[in-house]
PyMOL Python script that loads the backbone (N, CA, C, O; Angstrom):
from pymol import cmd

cmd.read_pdbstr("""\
ATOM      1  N   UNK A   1     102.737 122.061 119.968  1.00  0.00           N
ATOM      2  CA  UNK A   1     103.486 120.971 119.393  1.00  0.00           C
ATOM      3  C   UNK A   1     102.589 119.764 119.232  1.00  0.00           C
ATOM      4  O   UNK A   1     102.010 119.404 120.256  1.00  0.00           O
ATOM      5  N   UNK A   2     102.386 119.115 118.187  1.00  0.00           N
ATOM      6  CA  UNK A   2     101.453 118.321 117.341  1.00  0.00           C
ATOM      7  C   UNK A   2     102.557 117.049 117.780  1.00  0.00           C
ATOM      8  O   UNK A   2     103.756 117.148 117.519  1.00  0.00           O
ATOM      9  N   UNK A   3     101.838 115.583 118.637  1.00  0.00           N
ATOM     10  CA  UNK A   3     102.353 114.109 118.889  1.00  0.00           C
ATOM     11  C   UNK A   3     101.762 113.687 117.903  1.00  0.00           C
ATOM     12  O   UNK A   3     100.576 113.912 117.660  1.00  0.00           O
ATOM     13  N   UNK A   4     102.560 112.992 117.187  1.00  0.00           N
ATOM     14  CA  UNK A   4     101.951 111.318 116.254  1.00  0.00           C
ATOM     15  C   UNK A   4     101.286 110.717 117.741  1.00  0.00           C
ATOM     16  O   UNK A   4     101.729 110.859 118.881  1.00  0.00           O
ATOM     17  N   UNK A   5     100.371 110.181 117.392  1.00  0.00           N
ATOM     18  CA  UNK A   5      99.596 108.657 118.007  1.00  0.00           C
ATOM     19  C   UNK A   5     100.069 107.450 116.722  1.00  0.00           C
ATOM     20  O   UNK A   5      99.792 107.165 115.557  1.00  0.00           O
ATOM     21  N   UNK A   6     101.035 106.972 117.941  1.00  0.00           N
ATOM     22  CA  UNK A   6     101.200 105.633 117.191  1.00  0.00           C
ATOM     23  C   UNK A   6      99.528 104.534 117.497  1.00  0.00           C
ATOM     24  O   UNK A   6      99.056 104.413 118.627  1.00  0.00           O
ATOM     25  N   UNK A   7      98.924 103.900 116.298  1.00  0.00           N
ATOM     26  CA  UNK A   7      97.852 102.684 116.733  1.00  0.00           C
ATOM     27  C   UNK A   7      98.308 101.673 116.103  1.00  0.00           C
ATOM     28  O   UNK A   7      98.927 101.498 115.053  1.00  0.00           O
ATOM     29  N   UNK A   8      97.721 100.767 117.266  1.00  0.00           N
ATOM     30  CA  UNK A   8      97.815  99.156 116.669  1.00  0.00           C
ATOM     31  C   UNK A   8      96.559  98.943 115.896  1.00  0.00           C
ATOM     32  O   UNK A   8      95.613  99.592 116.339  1.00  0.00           O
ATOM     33  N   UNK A   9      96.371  98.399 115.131  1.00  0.00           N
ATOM     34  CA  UNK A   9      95.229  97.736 114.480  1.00  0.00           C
ATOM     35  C   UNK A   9      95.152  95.898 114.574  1.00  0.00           C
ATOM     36  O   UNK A   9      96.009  95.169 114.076  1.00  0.00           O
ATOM     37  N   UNK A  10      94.164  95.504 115.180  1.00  0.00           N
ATOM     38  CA  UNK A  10      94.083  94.130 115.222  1.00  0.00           C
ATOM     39  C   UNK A  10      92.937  93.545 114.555  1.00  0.00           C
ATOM     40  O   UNK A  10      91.885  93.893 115.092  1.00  0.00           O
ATOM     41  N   UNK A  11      92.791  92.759 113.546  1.00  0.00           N
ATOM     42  CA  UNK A  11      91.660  91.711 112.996  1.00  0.00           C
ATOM     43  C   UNK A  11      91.402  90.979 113.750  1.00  0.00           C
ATOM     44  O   UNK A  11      91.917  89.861 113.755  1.00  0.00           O
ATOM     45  N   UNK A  12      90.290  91.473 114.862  1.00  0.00           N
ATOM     46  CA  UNK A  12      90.260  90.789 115.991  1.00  0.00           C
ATOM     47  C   UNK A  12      87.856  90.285 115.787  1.00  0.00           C
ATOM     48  O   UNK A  12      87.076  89.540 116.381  1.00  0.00           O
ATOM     49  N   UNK A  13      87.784  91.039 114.909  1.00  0.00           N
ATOM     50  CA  UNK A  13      85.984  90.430 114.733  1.00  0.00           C
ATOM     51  C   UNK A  13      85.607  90.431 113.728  1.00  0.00           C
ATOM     52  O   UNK A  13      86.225  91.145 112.938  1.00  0.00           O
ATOM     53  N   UNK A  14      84.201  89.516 113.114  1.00  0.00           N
ATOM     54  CA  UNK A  14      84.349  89.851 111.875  1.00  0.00           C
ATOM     55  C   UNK A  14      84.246  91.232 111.095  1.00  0.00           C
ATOM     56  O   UNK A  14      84.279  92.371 111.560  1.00  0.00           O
ATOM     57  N   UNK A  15      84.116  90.824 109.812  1.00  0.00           N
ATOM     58  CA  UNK A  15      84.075  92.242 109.009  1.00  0.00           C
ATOM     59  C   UNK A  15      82.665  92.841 109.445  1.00  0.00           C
ATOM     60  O   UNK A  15      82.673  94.069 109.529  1.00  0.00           O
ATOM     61  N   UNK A  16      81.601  92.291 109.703  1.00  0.00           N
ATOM     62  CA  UNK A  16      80.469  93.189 109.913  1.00  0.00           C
ATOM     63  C   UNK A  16      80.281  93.573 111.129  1.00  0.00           C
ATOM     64  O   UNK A  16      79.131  93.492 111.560  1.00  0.00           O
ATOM     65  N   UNK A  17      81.012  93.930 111.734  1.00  0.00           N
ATOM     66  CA  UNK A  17      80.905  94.057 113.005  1.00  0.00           C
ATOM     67  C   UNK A  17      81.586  95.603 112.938  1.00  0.00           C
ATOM     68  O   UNK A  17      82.575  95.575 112.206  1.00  0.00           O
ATOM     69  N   UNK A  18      81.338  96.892 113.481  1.00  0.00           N
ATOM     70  CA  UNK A  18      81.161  98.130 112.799  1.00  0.00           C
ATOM     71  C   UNK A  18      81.237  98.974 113.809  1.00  0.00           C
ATOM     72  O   UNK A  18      82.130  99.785 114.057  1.00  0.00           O
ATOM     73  N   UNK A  19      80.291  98.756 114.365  1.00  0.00           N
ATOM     74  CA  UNK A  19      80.060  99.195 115.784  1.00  0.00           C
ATOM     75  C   UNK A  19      80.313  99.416 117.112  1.00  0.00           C
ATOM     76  O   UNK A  19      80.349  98.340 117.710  1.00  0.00           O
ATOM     77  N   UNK A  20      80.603 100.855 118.197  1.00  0.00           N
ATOM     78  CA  UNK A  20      81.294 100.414 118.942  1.00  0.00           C
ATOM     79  C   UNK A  20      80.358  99.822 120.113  1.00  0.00           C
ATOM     80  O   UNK A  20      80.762  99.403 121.198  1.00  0.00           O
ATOM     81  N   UNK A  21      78.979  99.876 119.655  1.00  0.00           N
ATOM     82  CA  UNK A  21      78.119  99.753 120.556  1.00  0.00           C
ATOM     83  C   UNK A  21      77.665  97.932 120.771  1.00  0.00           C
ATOM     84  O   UNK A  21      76.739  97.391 121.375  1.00  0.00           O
ATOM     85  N   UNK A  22      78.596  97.494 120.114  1.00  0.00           N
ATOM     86  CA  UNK A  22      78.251  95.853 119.829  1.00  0.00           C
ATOM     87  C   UNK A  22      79.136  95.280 121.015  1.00  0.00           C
ATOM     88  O   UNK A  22      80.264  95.637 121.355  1.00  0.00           O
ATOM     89  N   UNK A  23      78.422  94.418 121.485  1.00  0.00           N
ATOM     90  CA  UNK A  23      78.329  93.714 123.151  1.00  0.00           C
ATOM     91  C   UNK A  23      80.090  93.299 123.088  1.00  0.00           C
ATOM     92  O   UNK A  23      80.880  93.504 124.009  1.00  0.00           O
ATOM     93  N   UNK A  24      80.404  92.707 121.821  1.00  0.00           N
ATOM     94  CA  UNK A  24      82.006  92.060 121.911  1.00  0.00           C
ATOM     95  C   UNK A  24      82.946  93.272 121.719  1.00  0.00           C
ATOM     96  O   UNK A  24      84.157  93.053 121.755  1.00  0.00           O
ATOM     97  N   UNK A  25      82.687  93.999 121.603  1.00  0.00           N
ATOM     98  CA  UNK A  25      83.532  95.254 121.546  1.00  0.00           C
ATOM     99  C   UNK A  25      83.642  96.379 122.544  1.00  0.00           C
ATOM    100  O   UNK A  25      84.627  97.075 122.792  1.00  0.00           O
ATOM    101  N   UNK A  26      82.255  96.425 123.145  1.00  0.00           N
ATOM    102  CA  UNK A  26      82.605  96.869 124.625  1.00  0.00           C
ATOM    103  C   UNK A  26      83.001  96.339 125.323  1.00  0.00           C
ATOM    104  O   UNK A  26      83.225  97.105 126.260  1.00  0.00           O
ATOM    105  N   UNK A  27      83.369  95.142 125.614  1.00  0.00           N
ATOM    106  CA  UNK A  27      84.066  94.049 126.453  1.00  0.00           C
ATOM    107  C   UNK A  27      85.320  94.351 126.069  1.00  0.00           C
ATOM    108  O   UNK A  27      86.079  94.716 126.966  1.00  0.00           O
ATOM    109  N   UNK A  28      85.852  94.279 124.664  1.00  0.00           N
ATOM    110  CA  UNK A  28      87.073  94.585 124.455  1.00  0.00           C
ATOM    111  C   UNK A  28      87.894  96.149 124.831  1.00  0.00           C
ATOM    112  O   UNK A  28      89.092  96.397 124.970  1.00  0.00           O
ATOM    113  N   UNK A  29      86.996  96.797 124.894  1.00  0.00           N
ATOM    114  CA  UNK A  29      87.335  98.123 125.413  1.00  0.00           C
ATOM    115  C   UNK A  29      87.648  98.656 126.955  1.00  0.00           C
ATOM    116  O   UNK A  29      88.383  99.423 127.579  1.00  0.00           O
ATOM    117  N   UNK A  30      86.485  97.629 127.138  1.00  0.00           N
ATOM    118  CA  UNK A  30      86.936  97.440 129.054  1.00  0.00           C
ATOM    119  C   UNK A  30      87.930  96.801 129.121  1.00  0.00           C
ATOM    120  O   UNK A  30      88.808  97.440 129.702  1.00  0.00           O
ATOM    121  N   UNK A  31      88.290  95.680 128.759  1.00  0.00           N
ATOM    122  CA  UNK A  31      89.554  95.160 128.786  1.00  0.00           C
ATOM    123  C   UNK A  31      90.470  95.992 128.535  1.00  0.00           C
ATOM    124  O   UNK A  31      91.311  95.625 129.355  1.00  0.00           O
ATOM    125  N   UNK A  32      90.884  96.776 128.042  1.00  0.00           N
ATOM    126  CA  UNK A  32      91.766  97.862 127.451  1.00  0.00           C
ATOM    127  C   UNK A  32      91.749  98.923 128.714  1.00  0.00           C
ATOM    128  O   UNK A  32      92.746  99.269 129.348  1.00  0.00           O
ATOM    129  N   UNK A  33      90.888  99.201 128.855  1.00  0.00           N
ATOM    130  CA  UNK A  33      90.738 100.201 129.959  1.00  0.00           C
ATOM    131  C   UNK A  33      91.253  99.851 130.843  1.00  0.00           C
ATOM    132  O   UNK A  33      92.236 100.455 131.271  1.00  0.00           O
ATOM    133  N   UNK A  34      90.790  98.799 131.402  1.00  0.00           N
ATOM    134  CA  UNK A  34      91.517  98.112 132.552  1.00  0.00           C
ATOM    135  C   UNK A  34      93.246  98.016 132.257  1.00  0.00           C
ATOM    136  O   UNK A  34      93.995  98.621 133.025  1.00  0.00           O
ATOM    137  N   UNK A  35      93.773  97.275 131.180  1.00  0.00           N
ATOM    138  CA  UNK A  35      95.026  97.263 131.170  1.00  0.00           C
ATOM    139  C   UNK A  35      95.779  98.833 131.396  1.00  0.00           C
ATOM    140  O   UNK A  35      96.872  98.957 131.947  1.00  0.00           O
ATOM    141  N   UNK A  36      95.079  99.824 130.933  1.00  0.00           N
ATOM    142  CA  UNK A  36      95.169 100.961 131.000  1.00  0.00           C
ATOM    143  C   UNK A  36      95.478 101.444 132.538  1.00  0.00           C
ATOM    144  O   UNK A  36      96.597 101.861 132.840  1.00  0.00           O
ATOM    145  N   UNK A  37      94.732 101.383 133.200  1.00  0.00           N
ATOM    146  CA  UNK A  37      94.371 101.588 134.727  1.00  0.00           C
ATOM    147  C   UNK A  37      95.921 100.946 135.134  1.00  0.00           C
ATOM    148  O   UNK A  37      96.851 101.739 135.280  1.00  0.00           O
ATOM    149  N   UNK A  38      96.138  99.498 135.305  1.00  0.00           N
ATOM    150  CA  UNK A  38      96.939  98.505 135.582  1.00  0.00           C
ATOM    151  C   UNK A  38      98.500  99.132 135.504  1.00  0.00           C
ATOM    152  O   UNK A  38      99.408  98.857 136.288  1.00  0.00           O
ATOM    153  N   UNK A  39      98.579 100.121 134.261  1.00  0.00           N
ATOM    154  CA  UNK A  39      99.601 100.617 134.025  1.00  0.00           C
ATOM    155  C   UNK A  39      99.575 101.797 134.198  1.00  0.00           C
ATOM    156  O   UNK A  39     100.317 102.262 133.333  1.00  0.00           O
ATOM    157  N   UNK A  40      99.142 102.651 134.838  1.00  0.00           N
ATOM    158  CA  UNK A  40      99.050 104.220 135.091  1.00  0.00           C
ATOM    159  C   UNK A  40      99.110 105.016 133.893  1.00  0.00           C
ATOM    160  O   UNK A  40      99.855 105.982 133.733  1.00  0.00           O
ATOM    161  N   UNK A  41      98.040 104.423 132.811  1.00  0.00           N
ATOM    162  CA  UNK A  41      98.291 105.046 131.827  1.00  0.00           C
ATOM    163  C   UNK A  41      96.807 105.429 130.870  1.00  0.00           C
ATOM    164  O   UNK A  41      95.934 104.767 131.431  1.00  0.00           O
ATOM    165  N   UNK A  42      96.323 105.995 130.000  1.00  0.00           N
ATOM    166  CA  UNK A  42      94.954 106.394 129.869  1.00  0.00           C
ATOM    167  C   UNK A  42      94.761 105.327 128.281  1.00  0.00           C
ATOM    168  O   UNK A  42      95.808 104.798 127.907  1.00  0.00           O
ATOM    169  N   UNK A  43      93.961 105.153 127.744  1.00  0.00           N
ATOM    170  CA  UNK A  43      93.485 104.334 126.516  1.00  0.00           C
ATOM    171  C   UNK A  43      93.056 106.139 125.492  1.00  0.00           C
ATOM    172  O   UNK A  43      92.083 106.857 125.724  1.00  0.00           O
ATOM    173  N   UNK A  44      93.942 106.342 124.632  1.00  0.00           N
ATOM    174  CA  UNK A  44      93.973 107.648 124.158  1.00  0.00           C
ATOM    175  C   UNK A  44      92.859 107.076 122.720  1.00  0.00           C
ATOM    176  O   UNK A  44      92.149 107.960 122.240  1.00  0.00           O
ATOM    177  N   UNK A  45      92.787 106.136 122.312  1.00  0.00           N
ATOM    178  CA  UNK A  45      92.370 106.024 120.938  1.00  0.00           C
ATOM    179  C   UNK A  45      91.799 104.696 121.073  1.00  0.00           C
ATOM    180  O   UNK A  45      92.293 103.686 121.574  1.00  0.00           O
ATOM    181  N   UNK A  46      90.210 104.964 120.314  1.00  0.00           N
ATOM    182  CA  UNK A  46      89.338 103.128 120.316  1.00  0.00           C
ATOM    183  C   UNK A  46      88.436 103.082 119.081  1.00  0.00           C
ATOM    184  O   UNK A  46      87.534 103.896 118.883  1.00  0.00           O
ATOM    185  N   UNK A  47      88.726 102.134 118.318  1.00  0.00           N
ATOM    186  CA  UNK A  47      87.959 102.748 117.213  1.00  0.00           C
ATOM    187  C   UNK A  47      87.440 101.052 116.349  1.00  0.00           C
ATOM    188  O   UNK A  47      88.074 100.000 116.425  1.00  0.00           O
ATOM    189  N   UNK A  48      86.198 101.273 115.621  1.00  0.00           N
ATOM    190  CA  UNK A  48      86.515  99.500 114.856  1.00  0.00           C
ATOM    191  C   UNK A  48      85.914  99.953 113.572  1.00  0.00           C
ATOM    192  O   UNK A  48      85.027 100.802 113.488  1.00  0.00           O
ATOM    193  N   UNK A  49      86.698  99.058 112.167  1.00  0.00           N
ATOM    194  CA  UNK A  49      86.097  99.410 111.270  1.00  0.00           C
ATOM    195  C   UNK A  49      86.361  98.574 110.233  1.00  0.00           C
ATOM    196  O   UNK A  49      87.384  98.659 109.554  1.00  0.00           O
ATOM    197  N   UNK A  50      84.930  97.235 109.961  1.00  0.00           N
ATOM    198  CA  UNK A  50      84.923  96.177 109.374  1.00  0.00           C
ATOM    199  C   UNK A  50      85.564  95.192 110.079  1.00  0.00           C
ATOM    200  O   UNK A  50      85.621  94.074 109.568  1.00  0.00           O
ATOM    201  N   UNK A  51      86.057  95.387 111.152  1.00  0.00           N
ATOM    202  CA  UNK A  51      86.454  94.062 112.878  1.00  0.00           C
ATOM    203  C   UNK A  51      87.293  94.527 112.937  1.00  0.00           C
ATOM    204  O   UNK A  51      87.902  94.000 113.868  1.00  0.00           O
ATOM    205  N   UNK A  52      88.122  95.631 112.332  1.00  0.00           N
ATOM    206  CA  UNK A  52      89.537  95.578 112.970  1.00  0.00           C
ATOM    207  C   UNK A  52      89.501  96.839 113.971  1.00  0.00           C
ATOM    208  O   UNK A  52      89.109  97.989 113.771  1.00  0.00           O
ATOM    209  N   UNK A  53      90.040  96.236 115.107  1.00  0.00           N
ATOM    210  CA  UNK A  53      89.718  97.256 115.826  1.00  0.00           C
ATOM    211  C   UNK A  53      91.745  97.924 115.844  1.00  0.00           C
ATOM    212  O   UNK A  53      92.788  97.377 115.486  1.00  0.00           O
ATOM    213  N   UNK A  54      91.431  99.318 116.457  1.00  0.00           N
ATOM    214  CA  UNK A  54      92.221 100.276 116.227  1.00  0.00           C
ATOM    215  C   UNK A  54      92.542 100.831 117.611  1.00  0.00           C
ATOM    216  O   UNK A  54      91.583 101.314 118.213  1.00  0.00           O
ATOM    217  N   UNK A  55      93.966 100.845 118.338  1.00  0.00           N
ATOM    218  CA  UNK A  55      93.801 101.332 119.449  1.00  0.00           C
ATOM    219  C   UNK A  55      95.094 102.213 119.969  1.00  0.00           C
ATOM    220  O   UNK A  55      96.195 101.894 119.520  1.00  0.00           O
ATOM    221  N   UNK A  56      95.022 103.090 120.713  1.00  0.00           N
ATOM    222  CA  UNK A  56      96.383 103.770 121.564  1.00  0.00           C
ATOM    223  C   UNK A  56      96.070 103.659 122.840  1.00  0.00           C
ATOM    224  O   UNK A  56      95.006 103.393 123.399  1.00  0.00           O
ATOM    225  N   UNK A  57      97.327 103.940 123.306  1.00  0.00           N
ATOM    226  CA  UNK A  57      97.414 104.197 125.020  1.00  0.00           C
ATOM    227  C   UNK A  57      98.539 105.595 125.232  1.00  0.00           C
ATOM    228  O   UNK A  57      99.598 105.649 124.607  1.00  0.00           O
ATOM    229  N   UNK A  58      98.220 106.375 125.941  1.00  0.00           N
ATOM    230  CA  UNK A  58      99.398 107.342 126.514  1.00  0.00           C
ATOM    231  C   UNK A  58     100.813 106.828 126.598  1.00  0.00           C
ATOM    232  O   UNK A  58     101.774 107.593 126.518  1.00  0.00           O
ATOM    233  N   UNK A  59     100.931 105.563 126.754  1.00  0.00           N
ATOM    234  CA  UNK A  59     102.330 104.835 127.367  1.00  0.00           C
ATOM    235  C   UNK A  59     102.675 104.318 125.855  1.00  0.00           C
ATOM    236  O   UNK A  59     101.936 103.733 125.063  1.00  0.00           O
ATOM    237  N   UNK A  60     104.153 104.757 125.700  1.00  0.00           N
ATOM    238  CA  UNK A  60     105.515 104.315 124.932  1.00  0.00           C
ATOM    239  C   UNK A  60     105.634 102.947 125.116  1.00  0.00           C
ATOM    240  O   UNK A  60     105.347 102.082 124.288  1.00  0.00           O
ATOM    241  N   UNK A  61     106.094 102.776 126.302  1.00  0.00           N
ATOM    242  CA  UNK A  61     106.348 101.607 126.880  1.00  0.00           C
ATOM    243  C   UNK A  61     105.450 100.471 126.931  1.00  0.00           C
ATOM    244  O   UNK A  61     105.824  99.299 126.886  1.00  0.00           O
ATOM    245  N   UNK A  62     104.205 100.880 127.029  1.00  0.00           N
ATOM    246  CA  UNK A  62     103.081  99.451 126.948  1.00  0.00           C
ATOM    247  C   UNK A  62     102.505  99.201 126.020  1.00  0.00           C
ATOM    248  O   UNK A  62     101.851  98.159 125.989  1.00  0.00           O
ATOM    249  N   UNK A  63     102.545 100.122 124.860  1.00  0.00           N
ATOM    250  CA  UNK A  63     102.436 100.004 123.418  1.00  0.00           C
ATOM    251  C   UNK A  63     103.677  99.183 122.753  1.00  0.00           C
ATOM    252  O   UNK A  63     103.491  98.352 121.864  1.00  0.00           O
ATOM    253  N   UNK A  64     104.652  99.425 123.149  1.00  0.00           N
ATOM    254  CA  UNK A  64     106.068  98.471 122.459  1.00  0.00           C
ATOM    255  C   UNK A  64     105.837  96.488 123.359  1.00  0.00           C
ATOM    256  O   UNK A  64     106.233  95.413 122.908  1.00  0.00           O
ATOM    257  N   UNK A  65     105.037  96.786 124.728  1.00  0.00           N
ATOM    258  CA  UNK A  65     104.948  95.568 125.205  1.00  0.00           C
ATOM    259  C   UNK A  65     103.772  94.608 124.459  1.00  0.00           C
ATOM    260  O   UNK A  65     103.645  93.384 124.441  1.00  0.00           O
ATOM    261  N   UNK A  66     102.866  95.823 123.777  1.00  0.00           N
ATOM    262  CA  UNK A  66     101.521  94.980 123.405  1.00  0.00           C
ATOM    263  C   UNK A  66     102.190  94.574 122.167  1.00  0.00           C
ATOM    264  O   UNK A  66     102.023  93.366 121.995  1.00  0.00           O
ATOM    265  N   UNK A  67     103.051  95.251 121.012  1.00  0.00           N
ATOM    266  CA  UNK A  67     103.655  95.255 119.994  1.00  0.00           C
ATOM    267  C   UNK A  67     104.583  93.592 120.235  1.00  0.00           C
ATOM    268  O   UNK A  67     104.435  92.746 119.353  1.00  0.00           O
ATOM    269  N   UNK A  68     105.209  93.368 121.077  1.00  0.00           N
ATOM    270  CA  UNK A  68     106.311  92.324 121.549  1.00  0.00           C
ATOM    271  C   UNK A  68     105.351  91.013 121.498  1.00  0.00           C
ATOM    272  O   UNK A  68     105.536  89.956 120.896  1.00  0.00           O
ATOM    273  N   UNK A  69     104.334  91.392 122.268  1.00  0.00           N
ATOM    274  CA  UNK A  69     103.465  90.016 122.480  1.00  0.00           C
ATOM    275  C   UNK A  69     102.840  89.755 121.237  1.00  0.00           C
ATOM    276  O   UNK A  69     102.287  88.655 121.242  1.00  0.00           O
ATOM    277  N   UNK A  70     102.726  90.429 120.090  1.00  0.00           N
ATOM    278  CA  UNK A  70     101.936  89.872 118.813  1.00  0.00           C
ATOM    279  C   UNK A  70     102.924  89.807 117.993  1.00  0.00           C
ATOM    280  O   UNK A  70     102.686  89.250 116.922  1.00  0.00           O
ATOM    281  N   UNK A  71     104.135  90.272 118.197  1.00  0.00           N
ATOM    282  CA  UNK A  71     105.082  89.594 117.586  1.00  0.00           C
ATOM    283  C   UNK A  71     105.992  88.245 117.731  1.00  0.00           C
ATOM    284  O   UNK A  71     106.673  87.614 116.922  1.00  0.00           O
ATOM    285  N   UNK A  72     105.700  88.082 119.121  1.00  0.00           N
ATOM    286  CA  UNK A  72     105.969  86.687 119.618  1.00  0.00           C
ATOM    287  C   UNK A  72     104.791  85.933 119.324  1.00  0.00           C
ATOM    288  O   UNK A  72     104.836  85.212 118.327  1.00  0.00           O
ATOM    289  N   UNK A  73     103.841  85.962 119.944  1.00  0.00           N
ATOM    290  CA  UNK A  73     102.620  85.110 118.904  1.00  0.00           C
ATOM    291  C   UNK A  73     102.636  85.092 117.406  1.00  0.00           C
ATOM    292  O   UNK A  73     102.393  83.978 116.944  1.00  0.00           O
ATOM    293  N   UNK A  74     102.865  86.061 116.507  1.00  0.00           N
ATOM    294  CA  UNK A  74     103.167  85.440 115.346  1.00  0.00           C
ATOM    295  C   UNK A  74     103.918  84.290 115.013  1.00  0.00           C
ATOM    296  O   UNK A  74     103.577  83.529 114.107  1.00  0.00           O
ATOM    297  N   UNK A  75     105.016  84.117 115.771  1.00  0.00           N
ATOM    298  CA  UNK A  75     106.357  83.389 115.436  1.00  0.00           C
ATOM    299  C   UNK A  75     106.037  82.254 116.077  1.00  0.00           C
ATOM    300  O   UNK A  75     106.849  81.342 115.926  1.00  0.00           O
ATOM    301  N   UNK A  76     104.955  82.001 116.850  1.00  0.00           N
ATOM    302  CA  UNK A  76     104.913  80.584 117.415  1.00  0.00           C
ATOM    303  C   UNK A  76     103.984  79.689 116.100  1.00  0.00           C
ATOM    304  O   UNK A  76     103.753  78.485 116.217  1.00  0.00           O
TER     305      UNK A  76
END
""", "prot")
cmd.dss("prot")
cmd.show_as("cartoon", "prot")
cmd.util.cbc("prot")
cmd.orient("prot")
């Protein structure tokens, strides 16, 4: 039985930035990891392409929380 991976995509560096091997993007990945850990849950998907980086987690639930918080930051 085949899961969708839901990903977020965030415009979070610039466009030339490509790489996952670039110093601001492994930082961002540890960060992720860690939130990962925090929630008993694994970082399933990491990806960047032209800054936007692309991401999953195993968890339903902390994907709809990361979803909540950039939707409340939009609106402010």
């Amino acid at each position: 039985m085949n899961k969708n991976i839901s990903l977020i995509e965030v415009d979070l560096f610039p466009s030339e930035i490509n790489s996952l091997d670039h110093p601001e993007v492994l930082r961002f990945r540890e960060l992720l990891e860690d939130v990962a850990l925090e929630n008993h849950c694994r970082l399933l998907f990491f990806d960047i392409e032209n800054g936007i980086v692309s991401f999953s987690f195993d968890s339903d639930k902390l994907m709809a929380n990361i979803l909540k918080i950039f939707q409340n930051d939009s609106q402010t």
